[in-house]
C-alpha positions in Angstrom: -9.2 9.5 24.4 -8.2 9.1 28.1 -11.3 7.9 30.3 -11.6 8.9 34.0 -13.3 6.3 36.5 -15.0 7.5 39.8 -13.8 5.5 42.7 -15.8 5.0 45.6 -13.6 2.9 48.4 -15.8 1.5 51.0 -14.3 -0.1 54.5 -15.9 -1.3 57.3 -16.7 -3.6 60.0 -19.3 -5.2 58.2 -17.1 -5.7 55.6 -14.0 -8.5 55.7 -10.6 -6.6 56.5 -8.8 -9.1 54.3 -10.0 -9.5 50.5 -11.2 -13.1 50.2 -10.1 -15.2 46.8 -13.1 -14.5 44.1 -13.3 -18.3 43.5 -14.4 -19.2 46.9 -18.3 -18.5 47.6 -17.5 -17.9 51.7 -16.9 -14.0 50.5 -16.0 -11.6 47.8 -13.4 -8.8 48.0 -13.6 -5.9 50.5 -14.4 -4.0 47.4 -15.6 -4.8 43.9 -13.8 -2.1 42.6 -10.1 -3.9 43.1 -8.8 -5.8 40.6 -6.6 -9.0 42.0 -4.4 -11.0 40.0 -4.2 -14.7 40.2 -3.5 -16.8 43.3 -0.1 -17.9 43.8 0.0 -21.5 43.9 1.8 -23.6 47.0 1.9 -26.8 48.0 -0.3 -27.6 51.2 1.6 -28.2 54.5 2.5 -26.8 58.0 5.5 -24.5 55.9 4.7 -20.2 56.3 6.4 -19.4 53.8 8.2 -15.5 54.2 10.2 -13.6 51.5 11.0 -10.5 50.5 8.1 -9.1 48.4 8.8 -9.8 44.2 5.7 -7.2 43.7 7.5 -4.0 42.2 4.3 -1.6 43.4 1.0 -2.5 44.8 -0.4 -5.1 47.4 -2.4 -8.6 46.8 -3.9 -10.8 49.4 -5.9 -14.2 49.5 -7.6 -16.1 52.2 -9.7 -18.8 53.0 -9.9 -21.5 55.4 -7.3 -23.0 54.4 -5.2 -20.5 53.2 -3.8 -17.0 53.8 -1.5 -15.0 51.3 -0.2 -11.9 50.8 2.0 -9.8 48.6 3.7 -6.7 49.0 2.2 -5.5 51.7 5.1 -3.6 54.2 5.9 -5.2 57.9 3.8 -2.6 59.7 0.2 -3.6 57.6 1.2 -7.3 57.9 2.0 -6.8 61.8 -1.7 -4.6 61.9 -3.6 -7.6 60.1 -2.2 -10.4 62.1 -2.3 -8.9 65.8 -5.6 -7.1 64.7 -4.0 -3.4 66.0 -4.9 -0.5 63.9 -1.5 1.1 62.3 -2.0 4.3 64.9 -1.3 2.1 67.6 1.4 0.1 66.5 5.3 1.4 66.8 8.5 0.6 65.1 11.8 1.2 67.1 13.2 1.4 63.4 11.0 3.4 60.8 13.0 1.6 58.4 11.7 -1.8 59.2 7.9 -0.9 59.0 8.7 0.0 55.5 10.1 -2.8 53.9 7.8 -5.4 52.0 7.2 -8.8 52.3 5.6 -11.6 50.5 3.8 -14.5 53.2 1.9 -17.3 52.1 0.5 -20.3 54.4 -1.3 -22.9 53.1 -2.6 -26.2 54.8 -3.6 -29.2 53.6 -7.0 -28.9 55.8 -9.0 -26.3 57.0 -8.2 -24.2 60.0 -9.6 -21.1 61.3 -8.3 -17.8 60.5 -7.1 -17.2 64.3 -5.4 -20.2 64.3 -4.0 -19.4 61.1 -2.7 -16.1 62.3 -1.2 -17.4 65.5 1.2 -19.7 62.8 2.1 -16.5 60.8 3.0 -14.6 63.7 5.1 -16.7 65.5 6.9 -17.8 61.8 7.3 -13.9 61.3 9.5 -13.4 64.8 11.3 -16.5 64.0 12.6 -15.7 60.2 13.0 -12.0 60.2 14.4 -11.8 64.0 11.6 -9.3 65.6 10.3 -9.4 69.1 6.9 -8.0 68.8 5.5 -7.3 72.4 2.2 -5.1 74.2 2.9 -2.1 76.1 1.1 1.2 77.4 2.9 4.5 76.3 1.6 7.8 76.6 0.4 9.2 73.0 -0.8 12.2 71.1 -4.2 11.6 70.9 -7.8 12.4 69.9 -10.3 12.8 72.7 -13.9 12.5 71.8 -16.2 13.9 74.7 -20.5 14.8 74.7 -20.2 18.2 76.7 -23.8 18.6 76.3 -24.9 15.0 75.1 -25.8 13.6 71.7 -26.5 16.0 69.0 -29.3 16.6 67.0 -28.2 13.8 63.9 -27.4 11.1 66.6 -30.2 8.4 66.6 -30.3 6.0 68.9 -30.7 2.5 67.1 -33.6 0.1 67.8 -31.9 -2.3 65.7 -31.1 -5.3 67.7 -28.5 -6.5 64.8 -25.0 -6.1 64.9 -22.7 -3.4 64.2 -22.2 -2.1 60.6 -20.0 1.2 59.8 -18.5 2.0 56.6 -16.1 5.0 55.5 -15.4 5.9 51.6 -12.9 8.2 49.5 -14.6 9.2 46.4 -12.4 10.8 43.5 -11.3 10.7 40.3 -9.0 9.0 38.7 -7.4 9.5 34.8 -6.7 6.9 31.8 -7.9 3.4 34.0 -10.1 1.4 33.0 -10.3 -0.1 37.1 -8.5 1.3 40.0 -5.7 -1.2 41.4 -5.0 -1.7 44.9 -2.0 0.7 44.8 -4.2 3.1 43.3 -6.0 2.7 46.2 -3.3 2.7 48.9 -1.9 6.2 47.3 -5.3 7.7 47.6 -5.5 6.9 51.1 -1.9 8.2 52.0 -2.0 11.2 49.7 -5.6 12.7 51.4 -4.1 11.7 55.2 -0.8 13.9 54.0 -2.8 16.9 51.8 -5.6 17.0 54.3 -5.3 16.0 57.0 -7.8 13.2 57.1 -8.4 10.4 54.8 -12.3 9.6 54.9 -15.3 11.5 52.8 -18.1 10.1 54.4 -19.0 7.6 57.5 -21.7 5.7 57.7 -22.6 4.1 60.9 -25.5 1.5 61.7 -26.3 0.2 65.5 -22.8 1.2 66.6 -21.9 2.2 69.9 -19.6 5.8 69.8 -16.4 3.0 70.4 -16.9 1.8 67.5 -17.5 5.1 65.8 -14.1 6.3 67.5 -12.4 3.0 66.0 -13.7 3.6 62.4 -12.9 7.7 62.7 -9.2 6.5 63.7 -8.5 4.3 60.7 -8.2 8.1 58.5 -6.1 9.8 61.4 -2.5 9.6 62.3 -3.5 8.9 66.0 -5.4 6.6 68.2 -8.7 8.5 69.0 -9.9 7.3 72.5 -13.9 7.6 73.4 -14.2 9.8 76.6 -18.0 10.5 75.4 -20.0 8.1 78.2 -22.7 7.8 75.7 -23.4 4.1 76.4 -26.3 3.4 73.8 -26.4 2.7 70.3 -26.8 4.8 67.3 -27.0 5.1 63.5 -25.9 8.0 61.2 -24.3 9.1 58.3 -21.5 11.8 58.2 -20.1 13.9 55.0 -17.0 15.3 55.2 -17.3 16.6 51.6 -14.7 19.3 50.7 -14.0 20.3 54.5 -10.7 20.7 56.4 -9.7 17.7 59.0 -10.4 20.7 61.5 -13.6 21.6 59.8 -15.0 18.2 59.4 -14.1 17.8 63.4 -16.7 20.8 64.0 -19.4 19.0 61.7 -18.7 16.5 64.2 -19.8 18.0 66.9 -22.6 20.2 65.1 -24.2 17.3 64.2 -23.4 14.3 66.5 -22.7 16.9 69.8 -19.6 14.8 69.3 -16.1 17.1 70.4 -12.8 15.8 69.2 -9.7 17.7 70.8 -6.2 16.6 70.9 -4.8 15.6 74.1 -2.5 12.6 75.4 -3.6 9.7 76.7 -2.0 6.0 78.0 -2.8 3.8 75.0 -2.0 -0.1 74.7 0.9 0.0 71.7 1.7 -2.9 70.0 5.9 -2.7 69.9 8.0 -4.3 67.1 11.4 -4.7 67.8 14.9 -6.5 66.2 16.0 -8.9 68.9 
């Protein structure tokens, strides 16, 4: 008899954005929920090591202080992880390139931190596969998120003094698995951003400023949203999208949070990736 597995996904900025090796006790994963198979092993030194990915489907990633690894993951996520730019706000010149999939691996014989770590990768990355990654400002398709009449009835100012926290989940149902992979995962994510418009069920935000709100909203979108509300305090609340349209869960939005998201263009700072 075939078993069916609720999967809740949680990301967020309280969480790590890179899943952190089980057998270190710094972190844990970004989600309990993902099974990851075992570390590859490299010898330590100063060598970022770049190949095309030998993973047939699916991602992996390690990291701690003295190590970062991934597998599978295509050009645009790794570009998005290492120069910190969400995937709305990076751009290909060739679509084709963002798609292919690479395996990277650096690991050093001491400890480093991650930045330092990242600056390594990305400067190995332009070197072996011949890219000139570069900042620009284009003009986008964007969200705009505005307060025509100020914050809504559900949006609480925080008196927490702690930091931000925010969180957004998919919740579904999957057939036959006894755990959800990563790919499972990744397919979720694309096939609710294609079917509906929006990939996100709920959002859950703790002493966050309506930036960072904007930021976590635009990680289930297909364009940067940019904060045009001028609310400049702090605030906690919890949205559910449930089974609502994009467009639906838009006017929950601003119901609730007196929040309104309209499409519009904008000047936005683009990360561009680029053959030399």
């Amino acid at each position: 008899m075939k078993r069916s597995l609720l999967l809740l996904l949680l990301i967020g900025g309280s969480i790590p954005s890179m899943a952190q090796d089980p057998n270190d006790n710094e972190a844990f994963h970004r989600s309990r929920h993902v099974q990851h198979p075992q570390r590859p092993e490299f010898s330590p030194s100063d060598t970022v090591h770049i190949s095309p990915t030998q993973k047939e489907i699916g991602t992996s990633m390690w990291s701690a202080p003295n190590y970062w690894i991934t597998q599978g993951y295509e050009l645009q996520g790794l570009v998005g992880m290492l120069y910190d730019y969400a995937a709305t706000r990076i751009e290909f010149e060739d679509p084709e390139l963002a798609q292919q999939r690479y395996d990277v691996a650096l690991v050093l014989p001491n400890e480093e931190d991650e930045a330092a770590m990242k600056e390594s990768i990305r400067i190995a990355l332009q070197r072996e596969l011949g890219l000139l990654i570069t900042r620009d400002v284009r003009r986008r398709d964007v969200y705009i998120v505005t307060a025509p009449h100020g914050p809504g009835p559900k949006l609480r100012e925080s008196r927490d003094m702690g930091g931000f926290t925010a969180t957004h989940s998919l919740v579904t149902v999957l057939s036959g698995k006894s755990a959800p992979t990563r790919e499972d995962i990744e397919q979720l994510q694309l096939s609710k951003r294609a079917n509906e418009g929006i990939a996100v069920d709920s959002i859950s935000i703790s002493s966050g400023t309506i930036t960072e709100f904007c930021s976590t909203l635009e990680q289930s979108l297909d364009r940067p949203v940019v904060d045009e509300s001028q609310l400049q305090g702090r605030y906690s609340f919890e949205l559910r999208r449930e089974k609502l349209s994009r467009d639906q869960f838009f006017e929950r939005i601003q119901k609730e949070l007196g929040l309104l998201v309209s499409p519009g263009e904008r000047e936005v700072a683009m990360l561009i990736v680029q053959r030399k």
